[in-house]
LONU-419176 format. One line per field, with one value per residue (C-alpha): residue number from 1; residue in three letters; x, y, z. Coordinates in steps of 0.001 Angstrom, whole numbers, plus 500000, padded with zeros to 6 digits. Layout:
seq = [NUM; ...]
type = [ALA; ...]
x = [X; ...]
y = [Y; ...]
z = [Z; ...]
END
This chain:
seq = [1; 2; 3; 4; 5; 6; 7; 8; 9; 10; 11; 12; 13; 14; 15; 16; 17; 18; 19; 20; 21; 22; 23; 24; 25; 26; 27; 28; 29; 30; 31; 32; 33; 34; 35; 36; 37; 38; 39; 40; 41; 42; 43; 44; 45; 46; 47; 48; 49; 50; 51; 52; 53; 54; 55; 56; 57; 58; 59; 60; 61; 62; 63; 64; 65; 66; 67; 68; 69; 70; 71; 72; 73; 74; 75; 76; 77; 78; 79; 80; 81; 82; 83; 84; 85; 86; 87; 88; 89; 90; 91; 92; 93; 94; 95; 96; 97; 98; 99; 100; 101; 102; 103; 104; 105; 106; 107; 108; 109; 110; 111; 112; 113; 114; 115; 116; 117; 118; 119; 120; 121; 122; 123; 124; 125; 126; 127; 128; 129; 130; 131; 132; 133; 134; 135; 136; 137; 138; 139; 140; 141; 142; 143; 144; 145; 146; 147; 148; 149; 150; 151; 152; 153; 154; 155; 156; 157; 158; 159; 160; 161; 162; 163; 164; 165; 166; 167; 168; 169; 170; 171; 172; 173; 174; 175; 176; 177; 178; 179; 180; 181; 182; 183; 184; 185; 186; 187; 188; 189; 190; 191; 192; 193; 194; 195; 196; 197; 198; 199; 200; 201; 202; 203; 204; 205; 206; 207; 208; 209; 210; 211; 212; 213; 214; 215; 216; 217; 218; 219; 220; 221; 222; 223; 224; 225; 226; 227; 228; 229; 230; 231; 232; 233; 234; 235; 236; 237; 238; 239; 240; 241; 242; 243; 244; 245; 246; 247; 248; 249; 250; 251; 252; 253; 254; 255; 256; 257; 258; 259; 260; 261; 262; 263; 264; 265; 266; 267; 268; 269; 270; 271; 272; 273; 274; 275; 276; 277; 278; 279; 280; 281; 282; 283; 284; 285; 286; 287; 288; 289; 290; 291; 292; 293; 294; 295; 296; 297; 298; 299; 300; 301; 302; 303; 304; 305; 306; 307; 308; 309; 310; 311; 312; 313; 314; 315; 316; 317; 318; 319; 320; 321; 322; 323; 324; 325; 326; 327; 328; 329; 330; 331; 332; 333; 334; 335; 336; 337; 338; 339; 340; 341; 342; 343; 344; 345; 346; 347; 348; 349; 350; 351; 352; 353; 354; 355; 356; 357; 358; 359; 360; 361; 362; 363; 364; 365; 366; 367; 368; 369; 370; 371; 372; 373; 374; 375; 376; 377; 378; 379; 380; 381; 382; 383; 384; 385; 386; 387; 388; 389; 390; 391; 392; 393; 394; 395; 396; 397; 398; 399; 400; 401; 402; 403; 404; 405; 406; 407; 408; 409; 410; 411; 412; 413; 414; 415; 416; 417; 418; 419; 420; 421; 422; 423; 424; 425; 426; 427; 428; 429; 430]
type = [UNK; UNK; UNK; UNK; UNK; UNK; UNK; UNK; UNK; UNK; UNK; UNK; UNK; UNK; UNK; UNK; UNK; UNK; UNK; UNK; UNK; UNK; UNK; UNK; UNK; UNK; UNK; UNK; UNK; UNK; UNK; UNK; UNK; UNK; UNK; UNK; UNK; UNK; UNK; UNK; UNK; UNK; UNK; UNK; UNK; UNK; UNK; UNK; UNK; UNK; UNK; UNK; UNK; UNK; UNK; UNK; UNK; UNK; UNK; UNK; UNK; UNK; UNK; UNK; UNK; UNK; UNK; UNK; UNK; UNK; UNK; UNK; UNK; UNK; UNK; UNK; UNK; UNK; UNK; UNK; UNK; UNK; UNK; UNK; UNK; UNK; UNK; UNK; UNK; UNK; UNK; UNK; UNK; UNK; UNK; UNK; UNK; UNK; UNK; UNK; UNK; UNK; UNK; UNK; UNK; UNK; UNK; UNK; UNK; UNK; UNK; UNK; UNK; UNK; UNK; UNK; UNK; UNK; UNK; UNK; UNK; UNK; UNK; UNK; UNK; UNK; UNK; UNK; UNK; UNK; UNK; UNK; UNK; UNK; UNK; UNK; UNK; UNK; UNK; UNK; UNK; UNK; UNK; UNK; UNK; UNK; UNK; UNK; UNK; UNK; UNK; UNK; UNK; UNK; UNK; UNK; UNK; UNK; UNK; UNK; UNK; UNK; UNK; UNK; UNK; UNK; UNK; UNK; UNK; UNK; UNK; UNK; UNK; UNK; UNK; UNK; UNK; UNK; UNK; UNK; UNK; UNK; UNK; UNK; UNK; UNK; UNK; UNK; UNK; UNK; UNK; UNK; UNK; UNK; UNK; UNK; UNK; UNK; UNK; UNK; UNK; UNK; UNK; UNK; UNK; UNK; UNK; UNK; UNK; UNK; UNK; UNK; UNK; UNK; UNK; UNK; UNK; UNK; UNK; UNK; UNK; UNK; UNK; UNK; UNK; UNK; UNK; UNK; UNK; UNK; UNK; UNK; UNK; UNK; UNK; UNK; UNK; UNK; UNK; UNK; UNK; UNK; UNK; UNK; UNK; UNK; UNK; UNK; UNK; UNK; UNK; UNK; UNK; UNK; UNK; UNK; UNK; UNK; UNK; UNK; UNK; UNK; UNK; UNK; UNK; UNK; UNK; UNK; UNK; UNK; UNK; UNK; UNK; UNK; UNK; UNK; UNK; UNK; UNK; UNK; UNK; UNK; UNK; UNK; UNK; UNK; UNK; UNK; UNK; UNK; UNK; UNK; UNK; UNK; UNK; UNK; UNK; UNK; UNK; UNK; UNK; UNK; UNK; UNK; UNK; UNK; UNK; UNK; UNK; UNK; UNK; UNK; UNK; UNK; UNK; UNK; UNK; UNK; UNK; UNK; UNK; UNK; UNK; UNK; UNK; UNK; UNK; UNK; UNK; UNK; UNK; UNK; UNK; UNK; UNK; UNK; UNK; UNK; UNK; UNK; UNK; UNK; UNK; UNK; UNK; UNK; UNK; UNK; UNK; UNK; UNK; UNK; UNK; UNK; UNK; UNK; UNK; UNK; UNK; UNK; UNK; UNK; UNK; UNK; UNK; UNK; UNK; UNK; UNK; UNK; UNK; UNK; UNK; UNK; UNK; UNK; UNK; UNK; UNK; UNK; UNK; UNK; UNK; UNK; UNK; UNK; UNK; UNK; UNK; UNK; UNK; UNK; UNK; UNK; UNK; UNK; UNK; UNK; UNK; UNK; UNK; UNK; UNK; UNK; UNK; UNK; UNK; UNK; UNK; UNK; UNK; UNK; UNK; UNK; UNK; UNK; UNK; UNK; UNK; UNK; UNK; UNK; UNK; UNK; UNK; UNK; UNK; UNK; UNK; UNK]
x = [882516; 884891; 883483; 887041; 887511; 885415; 885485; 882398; 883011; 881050; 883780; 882719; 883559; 886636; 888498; 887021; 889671; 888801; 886793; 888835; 886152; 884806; 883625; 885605; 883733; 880349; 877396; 876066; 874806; 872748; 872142; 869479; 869307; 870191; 870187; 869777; 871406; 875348; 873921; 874209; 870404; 872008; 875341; 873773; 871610; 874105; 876012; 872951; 872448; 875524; 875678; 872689; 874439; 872354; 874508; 874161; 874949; 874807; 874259; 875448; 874328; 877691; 880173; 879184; 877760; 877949; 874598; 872714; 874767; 878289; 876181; 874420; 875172; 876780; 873947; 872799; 870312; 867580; 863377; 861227; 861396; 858548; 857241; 856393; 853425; 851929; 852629; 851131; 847843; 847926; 848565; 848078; 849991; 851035; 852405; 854436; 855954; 856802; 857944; 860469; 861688; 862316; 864726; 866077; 866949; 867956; 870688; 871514; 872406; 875095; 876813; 876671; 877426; 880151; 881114; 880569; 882556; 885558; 884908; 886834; 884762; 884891; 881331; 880598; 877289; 877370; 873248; 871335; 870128; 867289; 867397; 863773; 864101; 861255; 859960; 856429; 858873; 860352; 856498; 856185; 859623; 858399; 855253; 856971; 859471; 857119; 855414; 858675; 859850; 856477; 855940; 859304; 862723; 862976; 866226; 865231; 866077; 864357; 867026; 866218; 867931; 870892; 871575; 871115; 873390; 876085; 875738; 875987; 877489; 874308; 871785; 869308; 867707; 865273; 866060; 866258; 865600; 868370; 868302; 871151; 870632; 871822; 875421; 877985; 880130; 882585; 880068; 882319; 884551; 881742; 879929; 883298; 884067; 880594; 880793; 884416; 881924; 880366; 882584; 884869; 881790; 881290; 878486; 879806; 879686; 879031; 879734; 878514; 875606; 872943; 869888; 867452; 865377; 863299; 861686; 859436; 859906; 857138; 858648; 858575; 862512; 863933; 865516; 868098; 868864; 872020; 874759; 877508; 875100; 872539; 872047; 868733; 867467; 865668; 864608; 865145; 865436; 864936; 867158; 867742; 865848; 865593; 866469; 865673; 865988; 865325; 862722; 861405; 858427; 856204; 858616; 859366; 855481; 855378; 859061; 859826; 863771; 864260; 867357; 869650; 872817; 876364; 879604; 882310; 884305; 888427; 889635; 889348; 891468; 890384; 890133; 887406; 885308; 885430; 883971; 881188; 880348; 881990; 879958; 880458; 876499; 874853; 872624; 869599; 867434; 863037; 862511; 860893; 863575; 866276; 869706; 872029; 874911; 878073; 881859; 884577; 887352; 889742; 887926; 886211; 882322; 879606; 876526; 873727; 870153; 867672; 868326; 866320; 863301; 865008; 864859; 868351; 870930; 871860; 875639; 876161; 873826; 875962; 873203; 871884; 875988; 875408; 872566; 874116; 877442; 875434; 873140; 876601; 877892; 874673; 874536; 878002; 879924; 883271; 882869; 882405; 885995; 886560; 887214; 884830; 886424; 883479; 880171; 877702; 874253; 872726; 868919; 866442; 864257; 860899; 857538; 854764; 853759; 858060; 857838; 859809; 858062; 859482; 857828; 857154; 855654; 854791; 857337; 859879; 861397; 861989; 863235; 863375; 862075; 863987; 863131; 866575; 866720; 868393; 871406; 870558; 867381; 869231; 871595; 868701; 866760; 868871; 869178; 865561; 864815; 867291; 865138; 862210; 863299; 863323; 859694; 859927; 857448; 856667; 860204; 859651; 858375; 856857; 854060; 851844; 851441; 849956; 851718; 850012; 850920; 851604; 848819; 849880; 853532; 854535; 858483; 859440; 858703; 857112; 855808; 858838; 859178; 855554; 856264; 859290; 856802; 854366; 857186; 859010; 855161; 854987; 857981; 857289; 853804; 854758]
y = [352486; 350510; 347743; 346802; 345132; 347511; 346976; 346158; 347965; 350904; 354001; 355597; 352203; 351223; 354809; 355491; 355288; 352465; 352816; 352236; 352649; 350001; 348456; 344772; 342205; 341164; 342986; 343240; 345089; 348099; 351260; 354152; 353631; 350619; 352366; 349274; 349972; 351659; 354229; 357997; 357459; 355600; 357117; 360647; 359405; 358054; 361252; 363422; 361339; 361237; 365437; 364724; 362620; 359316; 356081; 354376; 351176; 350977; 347667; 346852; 343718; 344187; 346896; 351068; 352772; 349182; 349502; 352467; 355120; 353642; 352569; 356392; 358770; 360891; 363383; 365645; 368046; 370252; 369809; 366413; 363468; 364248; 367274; 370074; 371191; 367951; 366806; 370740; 369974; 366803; 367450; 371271; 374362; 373704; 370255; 370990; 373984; 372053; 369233; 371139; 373011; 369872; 368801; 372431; 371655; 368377; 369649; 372513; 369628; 367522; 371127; 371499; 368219; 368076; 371189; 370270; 366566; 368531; 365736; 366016; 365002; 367781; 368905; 372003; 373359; 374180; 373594; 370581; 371187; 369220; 368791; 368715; 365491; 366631; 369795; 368978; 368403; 372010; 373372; 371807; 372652; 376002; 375776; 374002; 376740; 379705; 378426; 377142; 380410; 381743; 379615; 378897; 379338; 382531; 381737; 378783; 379287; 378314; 378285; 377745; 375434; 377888; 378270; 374361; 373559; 375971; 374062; 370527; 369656; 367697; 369035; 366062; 368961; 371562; 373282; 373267; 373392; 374833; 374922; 376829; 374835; 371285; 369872; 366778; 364896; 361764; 359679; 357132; 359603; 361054; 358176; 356769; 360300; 360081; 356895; 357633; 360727; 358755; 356730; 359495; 361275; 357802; 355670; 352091; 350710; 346955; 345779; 342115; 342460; 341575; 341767; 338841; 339530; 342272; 341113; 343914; 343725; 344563; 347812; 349171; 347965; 345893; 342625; 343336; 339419; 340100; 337885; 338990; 338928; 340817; 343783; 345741; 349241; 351309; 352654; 351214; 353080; 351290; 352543; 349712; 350819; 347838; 345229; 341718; 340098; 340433; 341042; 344186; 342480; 345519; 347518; 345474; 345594; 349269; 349639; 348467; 347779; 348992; 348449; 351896; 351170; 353494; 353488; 355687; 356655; 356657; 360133; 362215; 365412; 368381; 369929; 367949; 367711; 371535; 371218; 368965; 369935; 373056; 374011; 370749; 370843; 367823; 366353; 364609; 363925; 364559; 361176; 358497; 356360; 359154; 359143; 361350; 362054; 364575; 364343; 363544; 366239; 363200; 364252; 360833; 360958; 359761; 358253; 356275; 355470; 352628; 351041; 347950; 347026; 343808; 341301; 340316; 341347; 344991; 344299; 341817; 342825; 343454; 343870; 347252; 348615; 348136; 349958; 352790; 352332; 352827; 355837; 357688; 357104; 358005; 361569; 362380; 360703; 362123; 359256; 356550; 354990; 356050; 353055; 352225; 351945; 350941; 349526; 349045; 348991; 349129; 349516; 352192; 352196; 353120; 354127; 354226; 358155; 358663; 360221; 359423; 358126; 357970; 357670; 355054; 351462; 349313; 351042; 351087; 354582; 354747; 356378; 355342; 355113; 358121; 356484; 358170; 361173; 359753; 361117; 364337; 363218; 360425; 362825; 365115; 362314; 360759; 364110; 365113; 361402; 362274; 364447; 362297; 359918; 363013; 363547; 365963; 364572; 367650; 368050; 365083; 366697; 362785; 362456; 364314; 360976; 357497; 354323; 351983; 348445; 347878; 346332; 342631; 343307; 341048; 341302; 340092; 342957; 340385; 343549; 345536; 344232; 345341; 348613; 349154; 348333; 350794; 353558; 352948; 353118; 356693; 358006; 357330; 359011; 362129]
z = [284193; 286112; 287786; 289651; 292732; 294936; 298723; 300322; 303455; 304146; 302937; 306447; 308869; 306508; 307123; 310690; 313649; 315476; 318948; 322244; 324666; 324681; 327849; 328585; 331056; 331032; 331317; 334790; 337910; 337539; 336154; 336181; 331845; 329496; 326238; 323110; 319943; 319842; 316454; 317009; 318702; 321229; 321639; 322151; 324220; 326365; 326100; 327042; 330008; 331646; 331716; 333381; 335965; 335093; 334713; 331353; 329742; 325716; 324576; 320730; 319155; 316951; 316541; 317730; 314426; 312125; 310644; 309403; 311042; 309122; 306140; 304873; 302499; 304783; 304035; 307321; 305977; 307321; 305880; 306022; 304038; 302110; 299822; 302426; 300414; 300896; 304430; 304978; 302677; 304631; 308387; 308536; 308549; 312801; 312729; 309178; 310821; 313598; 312360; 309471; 312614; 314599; 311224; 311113; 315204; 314602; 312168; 315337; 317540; 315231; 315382; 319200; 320028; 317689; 319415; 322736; 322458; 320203; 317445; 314455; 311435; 308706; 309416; 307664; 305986; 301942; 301629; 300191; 296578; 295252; 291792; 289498; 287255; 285146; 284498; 286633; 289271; 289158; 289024; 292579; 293613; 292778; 295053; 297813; 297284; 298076; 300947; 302886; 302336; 303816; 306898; 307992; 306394; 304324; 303097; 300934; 297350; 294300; 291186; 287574; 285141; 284088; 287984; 288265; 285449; 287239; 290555; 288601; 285286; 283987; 281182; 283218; 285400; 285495; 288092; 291946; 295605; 297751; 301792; 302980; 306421; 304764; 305990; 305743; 307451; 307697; 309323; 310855; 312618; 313714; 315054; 316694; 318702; 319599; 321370; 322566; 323587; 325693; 327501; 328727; 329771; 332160; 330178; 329434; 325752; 325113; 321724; 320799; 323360; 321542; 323454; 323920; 326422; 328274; 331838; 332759; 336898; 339620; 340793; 336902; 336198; 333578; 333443; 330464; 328901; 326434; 324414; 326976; 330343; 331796; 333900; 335721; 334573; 335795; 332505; 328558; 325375; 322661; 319358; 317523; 314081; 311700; 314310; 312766; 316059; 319428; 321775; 319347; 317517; 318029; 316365; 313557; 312734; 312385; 310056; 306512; 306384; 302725; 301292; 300249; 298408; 297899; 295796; 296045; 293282; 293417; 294210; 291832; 290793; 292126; 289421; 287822; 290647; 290615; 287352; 287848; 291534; 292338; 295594; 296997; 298717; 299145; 296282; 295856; 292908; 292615; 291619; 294025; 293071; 292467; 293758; 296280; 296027; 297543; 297271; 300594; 301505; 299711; 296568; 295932; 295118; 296806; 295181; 296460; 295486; 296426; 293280; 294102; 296078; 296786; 300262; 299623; 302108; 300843; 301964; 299852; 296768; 293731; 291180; 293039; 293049; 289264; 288997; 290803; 288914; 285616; 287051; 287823; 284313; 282829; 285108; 284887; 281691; 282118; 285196; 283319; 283313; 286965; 289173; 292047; 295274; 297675; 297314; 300478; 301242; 304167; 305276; 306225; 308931; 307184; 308073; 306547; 306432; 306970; 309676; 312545; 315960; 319580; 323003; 325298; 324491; 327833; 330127; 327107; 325477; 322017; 319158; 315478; 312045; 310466; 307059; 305377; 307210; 310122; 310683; 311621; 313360; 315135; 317277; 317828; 319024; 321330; 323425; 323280; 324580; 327684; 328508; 327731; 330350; 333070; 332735; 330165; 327132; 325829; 324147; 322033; 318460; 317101; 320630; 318581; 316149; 316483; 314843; 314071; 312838; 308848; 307308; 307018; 308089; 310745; 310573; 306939; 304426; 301916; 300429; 299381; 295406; 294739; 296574; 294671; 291051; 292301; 292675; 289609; 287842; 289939; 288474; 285221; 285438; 286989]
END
């Protein structure tokens, strides 16, 4: 495969429109909600709030959608990170209903407010297919398959490897897992109308604001200390995610910042990638370390992975592009002479059980740790914490779970090589 002279740039940020909104001046006065961290938490959060009449200030430690919303897969799918017969054997038959639901909901709201805010992103739904690496994986598939189907979306699908290899022109599967519910989208024209979203709806948008202080005042306000100045709130939501720095440390205890990497290919002629991928759904593979993948509406393809457990800087990690550049020769070989255009990384706000967690820490709201699922749950998120911050717990689907701190994790994920051993050891064993 062509290594070329691929950009770095995240494919979404590099051929996003660039945001206007945002707010000149320094940061001051007040406002009923200072919402940290300019992802799609914090943008539809900021859009939620102003329907509801609150005023808002969004403060961006760099540019609106620059980390993990511009830096994804551009994958927006329906069902929990993890195998829904286990978190079921695990947590019980109520809170794995609920919690698939509150994915199937999350994927509801990136259509309404995508509707709502007239954003023009090609968003449409052609299903998420998981694909069985190994046949052990298809047996669970299988089981996962029948009780999804039971308990709470009857129009999952379970196919077999003839159906598989008709989806996806690769003899590496054994057949698969497809939810009709799973959708795309250009993520950085997404995230941009969001926060242009936003501003014309009356919030203001600081980019460069990194936050560096929170002063907890005696009437239950904040003091909010950023790069560009500092205003009072009545009420904070936190949404940074994997924040390295800032006034977050009890955050940063309870997420691992894992590393997720993506190339995408040179446009391709339609006509090939209506023979390898004619439905054009969303892809992702059984293994622990497996790989995703889709294709863009300019016909290029999309592939990512975490291809390394490494602490290096996943923006500037060439080893893990070639590790992905090989995996996509390896599944596809037809690809292996077609140039790479981009290669990115970016990182993954993980916790330990993956599940996602919002609520409110010492007079802080928050939302976070969507441990690769985010950018459904990130949107759906930010307007169920709107209504959070009106009194309204109960329409928060995480309050239901504790977090606790990770063992021996106090900011630095010193840890992630040895978790990265322990999974590759996993997927060779089962």
């Amino acid at each position: 495969m062509s290594l070329g002279p691929a950009s770095s740039d995240s494919y979404w940020l590099a051929t996003a429109p660039g945001f206007t909104g945002a707010t000149l001046g320094p940061v001051a006065g007040e406002v009923d909600v200072a919402v940290i961290g300019g992802g799609f938490t914090g943008l539809s959060a900021a859009v939620a709030l102003r329907q509801r009449g609150a005023s808002v200030a969004v403060l961006e430690a760099g540019r609106v959608i620059g980390e993990a919303s511009g830096r994804n897969g551009g994958h927006c799918n329906t069902g929990v990170a993890q195998d829904y017969a286990a978190l079921h054997a695990s947590l019980g038959a109520e809170k794995a209903r609920a919690f698939y639901q509150a994915y199937a909901d999350a994927v509801a709201s990136v259509e309404a407010v995508i509707a709502e805010e007239g954003i023009a992103c090609d968003f449409h739904k052609a299903g998420k297919l998981k694909l069985a690496a190994k046949p052990q994986h298809y047996d669970n598939l299988a089981r996962t398959c029948e009780l999804i189907r039971q308990e709470v979306d009857p129009q999952v699908e379970l196919l077999d490897a003839a159906q598989v290899c008709a989806e996806v022109a690769s003899d590496d599967f054994h057949g698969g897992l497809l939810q009709h519910n799973g959708a795309q989208m250009h993520m950085g024209r997404f995230g941009v109308g969001l926060a242009e979203a936003a501003v014309r709806r009356g919030a203001q948008v600081f980019e460069g604001a990194a936050v560096s202080d929170l002063q907890r005042l005696p009437d239950g306000s904040f003091r909010v200390i950023s790069a560009r100045g500092e205003l009072r709130a009545r009420q904070v939501l936190v949404a940074t995610g994997n924040a390295s720095v800032g006034p977050f440390q009890w955050f940063r205890r309870r997420i691992a910042s894992v590393g997720s990497f993506i190339i995408a290919t040179a446009p391709l002629p339609k006509a090939q990638l209506d023979g390898l991928l004619p439905n054009r759904r969303t892809y992702v593979t059984s293994r622990i370390i497996g790989n995703y993948f889709r294709t863009t509406p300019d016909h290029r393809l999309i592939f990512g992975g975490r291809a390394r457990f490494a602490l290096s800087d996943p923006r500037q990690d060439a080893k893990s592009g070639a590790v992905l550049r090989a995996a996509l020769g390896q599944l596809f070989p037809s690809l292996v002479q077609t140039p790479i255009d981009y290669c990115w990384g970016g990182l993954v706000d993980m916790t330990a059980d993956r599940l996602p967690r919002a609520g409110e820490q010492d007079g802080l709201f928050y939302a976070m740790g969507y441990s690769g699922h985010g950018v459904q749950m990130s949107v759906h998120m930010g307007r169920v914490m709107a209504e959070v911050l009106e009194g309204r717990g109960q329409a928060n689907p995480w309050r239901v779970l504790d977090w606790p701190a990770i063992p021996g994790h106090f900011g630095k994920p010193w840890f992630l090589p040895l978790v990265g051993l322990y999974y590759r050891v996993q997927d060779r064993l089962h």
